[in-house]
FIMAR-421087 format. One record per residue (C-alpha): residue in three letters; z, y, x. Coordinates in steps of 0.02 Angstrom, whole numbers, plus 50000, padded with zeros to 5 digits. Layout:
<sites>
ALAZYX
...
</sites>
This chain:
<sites>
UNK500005000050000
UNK499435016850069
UNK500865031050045
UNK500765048350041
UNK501075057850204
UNK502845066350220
UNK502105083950250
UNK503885094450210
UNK505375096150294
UNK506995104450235
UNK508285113150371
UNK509855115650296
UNK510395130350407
UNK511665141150259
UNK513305136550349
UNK514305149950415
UNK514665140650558
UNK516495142050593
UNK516895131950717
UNK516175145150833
UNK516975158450783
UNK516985174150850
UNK515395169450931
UNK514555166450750
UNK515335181750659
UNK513635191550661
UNK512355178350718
UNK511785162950640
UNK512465145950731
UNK510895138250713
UNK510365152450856
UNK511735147451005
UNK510655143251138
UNK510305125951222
UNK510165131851398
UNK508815145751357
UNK508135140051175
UNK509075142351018
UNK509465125050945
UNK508545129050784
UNK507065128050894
UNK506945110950948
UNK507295106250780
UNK505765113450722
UNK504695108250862
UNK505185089650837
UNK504455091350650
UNK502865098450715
UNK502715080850850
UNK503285074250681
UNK501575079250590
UNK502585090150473
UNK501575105050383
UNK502895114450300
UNK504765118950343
UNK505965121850217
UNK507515134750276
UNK508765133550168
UNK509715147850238
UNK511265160650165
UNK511775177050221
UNK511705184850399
UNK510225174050434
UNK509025186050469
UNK508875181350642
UNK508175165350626
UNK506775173750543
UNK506515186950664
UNK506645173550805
UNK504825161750725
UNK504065180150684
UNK503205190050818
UNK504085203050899
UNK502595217550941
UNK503775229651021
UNK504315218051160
UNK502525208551175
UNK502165225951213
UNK503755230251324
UNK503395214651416
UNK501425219051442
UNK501825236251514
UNK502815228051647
UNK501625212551692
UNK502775201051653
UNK501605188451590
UNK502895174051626
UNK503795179351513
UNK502285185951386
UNK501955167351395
UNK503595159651327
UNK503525170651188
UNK501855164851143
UNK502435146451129
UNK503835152950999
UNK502305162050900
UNK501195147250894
UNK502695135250828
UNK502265146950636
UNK500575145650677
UNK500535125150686
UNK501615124650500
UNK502095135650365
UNK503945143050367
UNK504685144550195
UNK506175151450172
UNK507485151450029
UNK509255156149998
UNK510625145149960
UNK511715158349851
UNK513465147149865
UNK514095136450009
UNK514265120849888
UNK513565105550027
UNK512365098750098
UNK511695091549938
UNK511565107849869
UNK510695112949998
UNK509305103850006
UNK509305103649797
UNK509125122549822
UNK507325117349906
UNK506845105049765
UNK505475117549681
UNK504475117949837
UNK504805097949888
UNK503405095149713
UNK503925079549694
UNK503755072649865
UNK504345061349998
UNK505515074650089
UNK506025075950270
UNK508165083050311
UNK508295088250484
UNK509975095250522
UNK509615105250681
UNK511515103550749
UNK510945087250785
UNK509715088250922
UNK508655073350977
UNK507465073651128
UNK506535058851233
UNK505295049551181
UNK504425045851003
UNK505165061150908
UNK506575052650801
UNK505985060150637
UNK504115052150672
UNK504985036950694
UNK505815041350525
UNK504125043150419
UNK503415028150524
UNK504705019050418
UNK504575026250258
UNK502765024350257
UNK502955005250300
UNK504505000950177
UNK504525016650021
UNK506165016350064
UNK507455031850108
UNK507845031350270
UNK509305036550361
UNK509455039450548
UNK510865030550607
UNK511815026850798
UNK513175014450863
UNK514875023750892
UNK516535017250959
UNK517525013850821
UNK518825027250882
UNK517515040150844
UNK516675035750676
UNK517765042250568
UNK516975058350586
UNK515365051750521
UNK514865044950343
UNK514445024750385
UNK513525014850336
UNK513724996250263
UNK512444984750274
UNK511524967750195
UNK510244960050320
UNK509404968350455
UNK507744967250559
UNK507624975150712
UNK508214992550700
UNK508234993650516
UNK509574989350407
UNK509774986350230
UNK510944999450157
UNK512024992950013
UNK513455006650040
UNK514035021150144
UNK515745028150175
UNK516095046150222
UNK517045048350363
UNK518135030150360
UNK519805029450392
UNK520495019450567
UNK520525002450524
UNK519225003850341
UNK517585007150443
UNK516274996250369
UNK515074994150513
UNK515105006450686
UNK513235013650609
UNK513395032750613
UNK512395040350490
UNK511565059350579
UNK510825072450543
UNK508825065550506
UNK508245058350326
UNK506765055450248
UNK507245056250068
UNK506165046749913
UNK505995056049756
UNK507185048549663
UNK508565056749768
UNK508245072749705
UNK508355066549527
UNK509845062749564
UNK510335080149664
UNK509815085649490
UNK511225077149390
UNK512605080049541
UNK514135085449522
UNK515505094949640
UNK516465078849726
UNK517445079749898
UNK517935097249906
UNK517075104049762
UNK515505100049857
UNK513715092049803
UNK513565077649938
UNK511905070649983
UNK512605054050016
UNK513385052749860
UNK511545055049775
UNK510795042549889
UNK512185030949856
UNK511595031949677
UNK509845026049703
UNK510555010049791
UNK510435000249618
UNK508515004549591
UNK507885010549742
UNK507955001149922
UNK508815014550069
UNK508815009350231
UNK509725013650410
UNK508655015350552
UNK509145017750733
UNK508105027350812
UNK507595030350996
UNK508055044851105
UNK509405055351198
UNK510655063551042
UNK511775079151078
UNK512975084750942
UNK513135102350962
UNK513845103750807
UNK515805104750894
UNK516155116451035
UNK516625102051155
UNK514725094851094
UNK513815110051104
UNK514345112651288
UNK514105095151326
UNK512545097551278
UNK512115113151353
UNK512645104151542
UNK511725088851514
UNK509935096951476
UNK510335110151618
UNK510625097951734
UNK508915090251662
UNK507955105351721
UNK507185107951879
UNK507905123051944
UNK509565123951884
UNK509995105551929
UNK509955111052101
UNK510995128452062
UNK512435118751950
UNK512645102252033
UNK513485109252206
UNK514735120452070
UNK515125102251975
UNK515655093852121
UNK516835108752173
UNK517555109152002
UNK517815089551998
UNK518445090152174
UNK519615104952124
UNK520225095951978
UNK520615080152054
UNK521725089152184
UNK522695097052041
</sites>
């Protein structure tokens, strides 16, 4: 059976972002920088490797940046061309031609009521689709973009898929889980999930994160949701709801994940893909052995 591309993706990116407070009093979280590109960014460049047409951002108030930052900026192309610096000219041509390979939609979320609200809010323009979720605190790089691997899926099975990773059991309980009946390969049959399990009550040590490709029949049931776990519309507790008609499935994906959704994450984060870089490897790794060497003497 031939399926219908998934040609839409929606970024929840509303959240006020707290945990980085004072840092995200006046600027949207989804702009901290990875090294020297705001996370948003590679977010939206994995849905482009993805084959994606149209983004979705679901966005709230003081948000304007993340529009200005996928819109042209004349007065510094112009800045930068007075001064020759065509390095430069040239990185923020590769931002301008991200709009230019998929339309960027934008609509506002007017109350902070989930996740599942969220990507209900973007319902009008999904038409009835398969639907791509890409949460961009979740970065994933290497390889096969994760969300192609996603729709590779999908297209195969019908099925909604999750992206899922094995954690220790000491950390899962930050994570909704996932419980399972029968696998092959990397995908798993989903019969349940479990938000955030308590020590001892996790089902399985699958991590659900921040990728989905969601059937139709999950926003029929974002239509019918109501407020659950803190007055909230959960997306998990729609997809939950298809289980009885509808087959969901877990896949884990390929590639290098970074949660930068925690401070301790974000800077993780930010060290590993520096250290990546040629360049700053060099600069960083002489000032990591000093600080480990400093440490261990203390």
């Amino acid at each position: 059976m031939t399926r219908p591309l998934v040609r839409k993706a929606i970024f929840p990116a509303a959240g006020l972002g707290t945990r980085f407070l004072p840092a995200t009093k006046a600027q949207p979280k989804e702009m901290l920088p990875l090294v020297d590109k705001p996370t948003i960014q590679y977010g939206v460049e994995e849905a482009i490797a993805s084959g994606i047409e149209q983004v979705i951002m679901v966005t709230g108030g003081g948000k304007r940046a993340i529009v200005d930052h996928f819109d042209r900026s004349l007065e510094l192309e112009h800045y930068l061309e007075e001064r020759g610096k065509s390095d430069l000219l040239h990185i923020l041509s590769e931002v301008d031609d991200l709009s230019n390979q998929l339309v960027i939609t934008y609509v506002q979320q007017k109350e902070p009521l989930g996740l599942g609200h969220a990507v209900w809010t973007a319902r009008l323009l999904v038409e009835g689709e398969a639907c791509a979720v890409l949460l961009a605190d979740d970065v994933i790089l290497g390889g096969e973009p994760c969300l192609k691997q996603l729709i590779e899926v999908h297209r195969q099975t019908g099925a909604t898929v999750m992206a899922v990773r094995r954690f220790p059991r000491s950390e899962i309980g930050r994570y909704g889980v996932v419980v399972t009946n029968g696998s092959k390969g990397r995908v798993h049959e989903v019969s349940d999930m479990v938000e955030k399990p308590q020590p001892g009550t996790e089902p399985s040590d699958l991590a659900i994160l921040g990728r989905y490709v969601l059937a139709p029949a999950v926003f029929a049931e974002l239509d019918r949701a109501e407020p659950g776990t803190g007055k909230e519309i959960q997306l998990t507790d729609a997809i939950k709801r298809t289980l009885g008609n509808h087959p969901v499935v877990a896949y884990e994906f390929e590639g290098d994940y970074y949660d930068t959704g925690t401070v301790p994450g974000y800077l993780r984060a930010n060290l590993m893909l520096a250290m990546k870089r040629e360049g700053l490897r060099e600069e960083l790794a002489p000032l990591l052995r000093e600080m480990l060497e400093t440490s261990a003497e203390g």
